[in-house]
MARPA-215762 format. One record per residue (C-alpha): residue number from 1; residue in one letter; x, y, z. Coordinates in Angstrom, 3 decimals. Layout:
<recs>
<rec seq="NUM" type="a" X="X" Y="Y" Z="Z"/>
...
</recs>
This chain:
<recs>
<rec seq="1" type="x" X="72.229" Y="62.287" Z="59.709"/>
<rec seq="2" type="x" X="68.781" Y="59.967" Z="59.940"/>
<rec seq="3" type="x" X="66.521" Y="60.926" Z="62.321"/>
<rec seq="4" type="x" X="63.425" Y="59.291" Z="63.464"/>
<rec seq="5" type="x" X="60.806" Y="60.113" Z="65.920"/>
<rec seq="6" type="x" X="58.094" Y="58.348" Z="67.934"/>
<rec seq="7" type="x" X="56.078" Y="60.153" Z="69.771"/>
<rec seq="8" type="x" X="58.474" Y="61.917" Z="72.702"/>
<rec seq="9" type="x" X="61.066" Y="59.467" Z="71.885"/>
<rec seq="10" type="x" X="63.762" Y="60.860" Z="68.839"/>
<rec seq="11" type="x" X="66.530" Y="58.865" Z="67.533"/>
<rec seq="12" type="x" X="69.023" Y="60.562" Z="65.306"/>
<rec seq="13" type="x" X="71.908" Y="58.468" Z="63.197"/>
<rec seq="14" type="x" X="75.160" Y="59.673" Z="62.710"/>
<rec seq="15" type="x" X="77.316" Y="57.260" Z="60.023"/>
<rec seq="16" type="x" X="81.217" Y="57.997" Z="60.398"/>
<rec seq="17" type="x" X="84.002" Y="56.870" Z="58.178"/>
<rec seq="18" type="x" X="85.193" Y="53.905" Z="60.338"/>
<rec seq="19" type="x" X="81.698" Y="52.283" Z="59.906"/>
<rec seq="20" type="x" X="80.408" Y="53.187" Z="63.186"/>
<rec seq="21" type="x" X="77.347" Y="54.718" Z="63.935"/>
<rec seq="22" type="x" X="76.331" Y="57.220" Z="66.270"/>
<rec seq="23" type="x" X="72.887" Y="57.120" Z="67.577"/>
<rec seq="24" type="x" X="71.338" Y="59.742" Z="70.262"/>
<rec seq="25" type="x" X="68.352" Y="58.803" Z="71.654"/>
<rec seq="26" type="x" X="66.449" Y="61.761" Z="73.061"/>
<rec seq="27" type="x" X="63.933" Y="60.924" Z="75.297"/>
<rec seq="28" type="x" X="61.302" Y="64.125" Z="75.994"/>
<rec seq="29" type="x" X="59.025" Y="65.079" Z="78.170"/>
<rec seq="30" type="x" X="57.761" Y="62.792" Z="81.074"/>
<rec seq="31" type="x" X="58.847" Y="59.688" Z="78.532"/>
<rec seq="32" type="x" X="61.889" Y="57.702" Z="79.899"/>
<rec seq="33" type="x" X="63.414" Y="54.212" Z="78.716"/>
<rec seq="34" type="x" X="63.133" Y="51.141" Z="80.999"/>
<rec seq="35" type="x" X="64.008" Y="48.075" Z="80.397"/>
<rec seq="36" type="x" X="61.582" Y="46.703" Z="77.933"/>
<rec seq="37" type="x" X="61.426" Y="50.271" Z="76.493"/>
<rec seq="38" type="x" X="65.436" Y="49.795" Z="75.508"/>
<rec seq="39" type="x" X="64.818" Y="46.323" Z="74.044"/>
<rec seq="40" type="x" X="62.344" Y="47.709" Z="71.765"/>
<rec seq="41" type="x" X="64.894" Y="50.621" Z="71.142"/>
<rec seq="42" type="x" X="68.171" Y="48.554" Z="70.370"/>
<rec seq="43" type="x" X="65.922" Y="46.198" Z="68.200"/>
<rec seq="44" type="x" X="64.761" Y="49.343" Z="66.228"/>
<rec seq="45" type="x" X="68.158" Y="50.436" Z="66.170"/>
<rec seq="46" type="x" X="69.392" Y="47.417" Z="64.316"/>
<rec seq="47" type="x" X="66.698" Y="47.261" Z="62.102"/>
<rec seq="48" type="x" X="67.602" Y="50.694" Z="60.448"/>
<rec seq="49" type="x" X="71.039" Y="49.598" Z="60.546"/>
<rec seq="50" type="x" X="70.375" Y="46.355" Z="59.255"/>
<rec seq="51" type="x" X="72.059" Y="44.276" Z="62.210"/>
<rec seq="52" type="x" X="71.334" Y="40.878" Z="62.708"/>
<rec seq="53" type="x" X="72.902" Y="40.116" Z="65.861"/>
<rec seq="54" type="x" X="72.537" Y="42.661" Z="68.537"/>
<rec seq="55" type="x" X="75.428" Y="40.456" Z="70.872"/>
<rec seq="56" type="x" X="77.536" Y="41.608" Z="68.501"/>
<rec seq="57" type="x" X="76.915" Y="45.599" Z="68.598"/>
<rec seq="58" type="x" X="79.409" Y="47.431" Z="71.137"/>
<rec seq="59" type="x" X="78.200" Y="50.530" Z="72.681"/>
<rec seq="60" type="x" X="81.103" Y="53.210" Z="73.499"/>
<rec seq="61" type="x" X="79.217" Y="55.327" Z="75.828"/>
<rec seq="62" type="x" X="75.964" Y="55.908" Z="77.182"/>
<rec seq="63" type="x" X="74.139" Y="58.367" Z="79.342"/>
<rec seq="64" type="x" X="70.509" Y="58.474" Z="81.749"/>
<rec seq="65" type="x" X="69.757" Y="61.681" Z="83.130"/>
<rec seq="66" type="x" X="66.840" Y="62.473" Z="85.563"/>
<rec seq="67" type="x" X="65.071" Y="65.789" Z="86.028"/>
<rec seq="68" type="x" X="64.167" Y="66.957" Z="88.927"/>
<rec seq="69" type="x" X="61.625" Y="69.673" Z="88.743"/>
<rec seq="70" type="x" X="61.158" Y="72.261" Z="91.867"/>
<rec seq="71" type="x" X="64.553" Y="70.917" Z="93.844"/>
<rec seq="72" type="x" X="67.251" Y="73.741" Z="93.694"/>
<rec seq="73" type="x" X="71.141" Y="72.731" Z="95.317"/>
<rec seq="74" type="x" X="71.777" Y="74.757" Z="97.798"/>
<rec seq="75" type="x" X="75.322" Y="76.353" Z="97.768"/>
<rec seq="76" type="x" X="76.829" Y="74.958" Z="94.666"/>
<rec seq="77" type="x" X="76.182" Y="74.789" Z="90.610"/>
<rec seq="78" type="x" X="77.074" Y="70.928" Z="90.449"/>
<rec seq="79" type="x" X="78.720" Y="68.008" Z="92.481"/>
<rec seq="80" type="x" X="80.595" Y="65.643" Z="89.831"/>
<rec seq="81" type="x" X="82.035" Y="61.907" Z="91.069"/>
<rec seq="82" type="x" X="84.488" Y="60.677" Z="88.199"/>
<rec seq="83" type="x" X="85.030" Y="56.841" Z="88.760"/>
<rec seq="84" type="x" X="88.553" Y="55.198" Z="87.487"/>
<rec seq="85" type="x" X="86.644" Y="53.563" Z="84.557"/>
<rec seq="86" type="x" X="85.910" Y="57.465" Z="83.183"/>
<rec seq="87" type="x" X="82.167" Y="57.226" Z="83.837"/>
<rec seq="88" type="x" X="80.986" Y="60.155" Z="86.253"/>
<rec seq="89" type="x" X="77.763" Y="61.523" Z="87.952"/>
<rec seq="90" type="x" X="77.032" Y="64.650" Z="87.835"/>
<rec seq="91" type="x" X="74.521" Y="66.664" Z="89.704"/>
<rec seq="92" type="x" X="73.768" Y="70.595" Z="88.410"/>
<rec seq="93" type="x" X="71.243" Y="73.479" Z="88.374"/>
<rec seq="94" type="x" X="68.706" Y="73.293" Z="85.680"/>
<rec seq="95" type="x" X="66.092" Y="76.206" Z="84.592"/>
<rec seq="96" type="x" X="63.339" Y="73.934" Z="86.134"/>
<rec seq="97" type="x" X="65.425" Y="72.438" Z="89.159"/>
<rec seq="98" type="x" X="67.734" Y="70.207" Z="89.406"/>
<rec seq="99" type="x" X="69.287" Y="67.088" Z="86.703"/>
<rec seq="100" type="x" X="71.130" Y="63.772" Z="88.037"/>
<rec seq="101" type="x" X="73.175" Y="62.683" Z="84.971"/>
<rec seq="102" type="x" X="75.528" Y="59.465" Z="85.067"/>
<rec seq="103" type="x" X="77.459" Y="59.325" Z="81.691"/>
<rec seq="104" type="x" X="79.993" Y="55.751" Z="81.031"/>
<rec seq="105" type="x" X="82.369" Y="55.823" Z="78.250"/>
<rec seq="106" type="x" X="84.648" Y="52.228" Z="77.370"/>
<rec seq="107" type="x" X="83.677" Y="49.591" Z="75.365"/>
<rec seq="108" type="x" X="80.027" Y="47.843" Z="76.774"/>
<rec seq="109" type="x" X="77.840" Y="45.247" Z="75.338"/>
<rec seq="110" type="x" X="74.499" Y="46.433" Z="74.857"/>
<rec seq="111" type="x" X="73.746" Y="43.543" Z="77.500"/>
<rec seq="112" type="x" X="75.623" Y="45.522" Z="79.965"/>
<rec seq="113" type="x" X="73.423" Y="48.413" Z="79.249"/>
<rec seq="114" type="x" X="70.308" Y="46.271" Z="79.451"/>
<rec seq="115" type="x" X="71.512" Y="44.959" Z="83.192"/>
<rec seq="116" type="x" X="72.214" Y="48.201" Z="84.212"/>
<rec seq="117" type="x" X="68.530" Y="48.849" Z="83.091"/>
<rec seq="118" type="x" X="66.996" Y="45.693" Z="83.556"/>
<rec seq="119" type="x" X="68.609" Y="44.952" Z="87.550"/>
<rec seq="120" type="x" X="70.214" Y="48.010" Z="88.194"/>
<rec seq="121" type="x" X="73.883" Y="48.881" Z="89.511"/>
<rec seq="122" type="x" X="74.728" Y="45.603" Z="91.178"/>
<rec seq="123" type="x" X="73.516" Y="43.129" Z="87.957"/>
<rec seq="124" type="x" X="75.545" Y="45.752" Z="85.786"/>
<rec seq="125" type="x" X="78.867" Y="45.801" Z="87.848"/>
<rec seq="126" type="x" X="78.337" Y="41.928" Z="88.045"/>
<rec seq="127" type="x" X="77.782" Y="41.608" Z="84.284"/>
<rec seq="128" type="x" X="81.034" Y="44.215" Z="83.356"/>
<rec seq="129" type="x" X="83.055" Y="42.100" Z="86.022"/>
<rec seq="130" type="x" X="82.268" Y="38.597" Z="84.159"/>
<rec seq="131" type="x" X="83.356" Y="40.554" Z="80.845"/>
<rec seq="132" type="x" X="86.308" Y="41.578" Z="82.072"/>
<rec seq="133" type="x" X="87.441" Y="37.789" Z="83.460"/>
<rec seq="134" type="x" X="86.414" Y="37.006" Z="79.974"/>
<rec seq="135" type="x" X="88.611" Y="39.186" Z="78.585"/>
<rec seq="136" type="x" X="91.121" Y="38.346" Z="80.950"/>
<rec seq="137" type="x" X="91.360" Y="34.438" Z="80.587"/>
<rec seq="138" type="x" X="91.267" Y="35.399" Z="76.639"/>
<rec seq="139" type="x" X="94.427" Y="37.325" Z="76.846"/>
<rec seq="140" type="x" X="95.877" Y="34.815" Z="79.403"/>
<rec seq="141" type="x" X="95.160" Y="31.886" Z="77.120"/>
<rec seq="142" type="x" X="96.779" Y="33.846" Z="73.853"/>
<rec seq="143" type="x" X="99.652" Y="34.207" Z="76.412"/>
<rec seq="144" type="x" X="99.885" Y="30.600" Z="77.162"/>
<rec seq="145" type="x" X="99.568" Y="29.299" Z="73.473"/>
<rec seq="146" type="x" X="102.669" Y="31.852" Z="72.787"/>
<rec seq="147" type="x" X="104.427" Y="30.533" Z="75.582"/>
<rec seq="148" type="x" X="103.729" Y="26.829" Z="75.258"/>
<rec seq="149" type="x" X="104.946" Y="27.463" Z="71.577"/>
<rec seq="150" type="x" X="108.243" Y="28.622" Z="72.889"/>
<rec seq="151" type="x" X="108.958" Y="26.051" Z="75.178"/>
<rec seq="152" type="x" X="107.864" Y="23.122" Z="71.705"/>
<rec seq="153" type="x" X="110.572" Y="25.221" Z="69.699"/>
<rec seq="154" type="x" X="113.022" Y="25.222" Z="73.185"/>
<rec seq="155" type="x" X="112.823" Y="21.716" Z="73.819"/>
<rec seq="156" type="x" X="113.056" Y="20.776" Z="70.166"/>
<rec seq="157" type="x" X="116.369" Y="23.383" Z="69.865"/>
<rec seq="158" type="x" X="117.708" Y="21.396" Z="72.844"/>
<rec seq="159" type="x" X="116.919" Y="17.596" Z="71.139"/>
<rec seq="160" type="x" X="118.661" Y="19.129" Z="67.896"/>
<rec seq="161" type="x" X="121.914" Y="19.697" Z="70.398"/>
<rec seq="162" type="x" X="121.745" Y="16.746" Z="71.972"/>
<rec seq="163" type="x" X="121.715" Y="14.654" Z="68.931"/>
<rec seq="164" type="x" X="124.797" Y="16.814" Z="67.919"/>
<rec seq="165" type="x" X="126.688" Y="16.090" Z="70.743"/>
<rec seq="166" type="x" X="125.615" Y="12.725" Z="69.972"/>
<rec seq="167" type="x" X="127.183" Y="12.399" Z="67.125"/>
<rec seq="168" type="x" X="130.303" Y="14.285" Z="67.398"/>
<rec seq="169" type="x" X="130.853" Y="12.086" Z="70.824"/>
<rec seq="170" type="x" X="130.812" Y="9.010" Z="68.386"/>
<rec seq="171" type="x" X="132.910" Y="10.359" Z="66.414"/>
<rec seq="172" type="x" X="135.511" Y="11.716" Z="68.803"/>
<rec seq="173" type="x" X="135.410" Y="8.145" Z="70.301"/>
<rec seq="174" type="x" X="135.818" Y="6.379" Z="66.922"/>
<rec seq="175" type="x" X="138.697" Y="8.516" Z="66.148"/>
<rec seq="176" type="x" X="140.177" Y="7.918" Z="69.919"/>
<rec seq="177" type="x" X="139.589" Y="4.082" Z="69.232"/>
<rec seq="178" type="x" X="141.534" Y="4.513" Z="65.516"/>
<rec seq="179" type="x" X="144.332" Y="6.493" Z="67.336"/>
<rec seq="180" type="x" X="145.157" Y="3.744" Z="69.782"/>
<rec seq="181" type="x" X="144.645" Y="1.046" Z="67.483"/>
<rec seq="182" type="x" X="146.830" Y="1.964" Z="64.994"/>
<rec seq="183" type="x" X="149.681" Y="2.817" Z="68.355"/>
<rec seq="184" type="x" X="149.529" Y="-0.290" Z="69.337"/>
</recs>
């Protein structure tokens, strides 16, 4: 494992066998990421990774969690809202108060991440909806080539048995012709 740090802000690399990477960004103190913040990150990111296109990169999960210092739940240890994509809020007891922690897990662009950042929930949902058509329509036109393929090797199966029955007609009728010829 690499690890760098800047200031509050720690980023340790974690190389695995499949040639991902693993990178945990630790964010301390009263230091948070905003948008610009995370551009600087994901370009420092590829730099030690030696990336040159960061469109390409495909994050797998990601988490924010706030602090809040002083606030205490009253009744419970934590409230936790799973979504259907596997991303979840949680909210639990800290030492110091209170921490608000979303966590998403699936397949994101880093764009994604930066929307989420960048324009918050609604620019993110809008941006992971227009991936997902994408996705969609690429699958749907795969499907189409396979089936348009199909119907090319269908319609050319069918012109093979026409021209068979073509010829064997001919050649029924040429031998029905010779039949009655030689009768008469």
């Amino acid at each position: 494992m690499n690890s760098i740090n800047f200031g509050s802000l720690k980023l340790v690399f974690q190389h695995h066998n499949n040639k991902s990477v693993t990178v945990f960004v630790d964010c301390v103190g009263s230091y948070s990421l905003d948008y610009i913040a995370f551009r600087l990150l994901v370009e420092l990111v590829m730099k030690e990774l030696g990336l040159e296109d960061w469109k390409k990169v495909t994050v797998s999960s990601f988490e924010f969690n706030n602090d809040f210092e002083g606030i205490r739940l009253d009744g419970v240890q934590a409230v936790t809202l799973k979504a259907f994509d596997s991303s979840f809020r949680r909210v639990y007891q800290k030492h110091f108060g209170i921490r608000d922690e979303v966590k998403v897990v699936g397949k994101f662009r880093v764009e994604d991440v930066l929307n989420l950042l960048h324009g918050g929930i609604e620019a993110y949902n809008s941006s992971r909806l227009l991936f997902e058509l994408i996705e969609e329509i690429r699958l749907e036109r795969e499907a189409v080539k396979f089936q348009n393929r199909f119907v090319v090797d269908v319609v050319y199966s069918m012109k093979k048995c026409v021209e068979a029955m073509e010829a064997r007609t001919k050649i029924i009728t040429t031998i029905v012709k010779t039949n009655m010829q030689t009768q008469t």
